[in-house]
C-alpha positions in Angstrom: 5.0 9.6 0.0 7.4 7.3 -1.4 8.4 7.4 -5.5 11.1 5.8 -8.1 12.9 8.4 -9.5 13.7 7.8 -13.0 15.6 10.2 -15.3 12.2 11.4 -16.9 9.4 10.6 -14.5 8.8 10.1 -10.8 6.2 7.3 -10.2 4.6 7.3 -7.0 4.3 4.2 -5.1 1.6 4.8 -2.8 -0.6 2.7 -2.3 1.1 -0.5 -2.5 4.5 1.3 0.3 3.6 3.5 3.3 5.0 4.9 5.9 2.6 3.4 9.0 2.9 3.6 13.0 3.5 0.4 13.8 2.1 0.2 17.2 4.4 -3.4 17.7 7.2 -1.9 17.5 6.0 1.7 18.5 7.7 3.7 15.5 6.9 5.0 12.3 7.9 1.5 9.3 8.0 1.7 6.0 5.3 -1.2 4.9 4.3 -2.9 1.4 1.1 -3.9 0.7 0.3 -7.4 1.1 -2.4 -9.7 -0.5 -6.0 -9.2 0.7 -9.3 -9.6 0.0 -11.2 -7.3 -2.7 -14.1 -6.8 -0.1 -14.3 -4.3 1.8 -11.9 -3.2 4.8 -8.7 -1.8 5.8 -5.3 -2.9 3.5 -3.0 -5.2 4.8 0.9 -3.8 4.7 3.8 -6.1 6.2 6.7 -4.2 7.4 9.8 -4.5 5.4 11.9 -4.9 8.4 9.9 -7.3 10.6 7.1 -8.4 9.0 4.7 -7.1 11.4 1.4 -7.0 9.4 -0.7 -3.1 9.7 -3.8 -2.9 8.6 -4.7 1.1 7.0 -8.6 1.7 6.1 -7.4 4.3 4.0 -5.1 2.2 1.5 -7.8 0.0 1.4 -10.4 2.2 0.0 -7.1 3.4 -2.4 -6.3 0.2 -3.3 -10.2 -0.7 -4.4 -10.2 2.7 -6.1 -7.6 1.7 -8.8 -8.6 0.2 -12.4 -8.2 -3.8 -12.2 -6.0 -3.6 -15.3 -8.1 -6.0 -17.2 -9.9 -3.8 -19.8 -13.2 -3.5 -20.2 -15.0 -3.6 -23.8 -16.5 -0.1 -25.4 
């Protein structure tokens, strides 16, 4: 789990950084999220370091999950 520690509030990061096996460089890399599609399927994450890309089923389904931030009309 990865967070910004303000003085008032921590805000998690997660979904958009994860820790991930990368199985390139066969060790655990801290990853962003990358641009993908909104279909379905796992999220793409490049590795800060290399830029290896991983791809997490999980985050995906997250990452769908979250409000689109447009608004919506009641």
């Amino acid at each position: 789990m990865f967070c910004l520690l303000p003085a008032d509030t921590p805000v998690l990061l997660s979904p958009f950084v994860a820790s991930l096996f990368c199985p390139q460089c066969r060790q655990m890399e801290v990853c962003h999220a990358a641009p993908a599609g909104k279909d379905t399927g796992p999220a793409h994450l490049k590795r800060f370091g290399r830029g290896h890309t991983l791809h997490s089923p999980e985050l995906g389904d997250e990452i769908r999950a979250l409000p689109d931030g447009r608004g919506t009309a009641l």
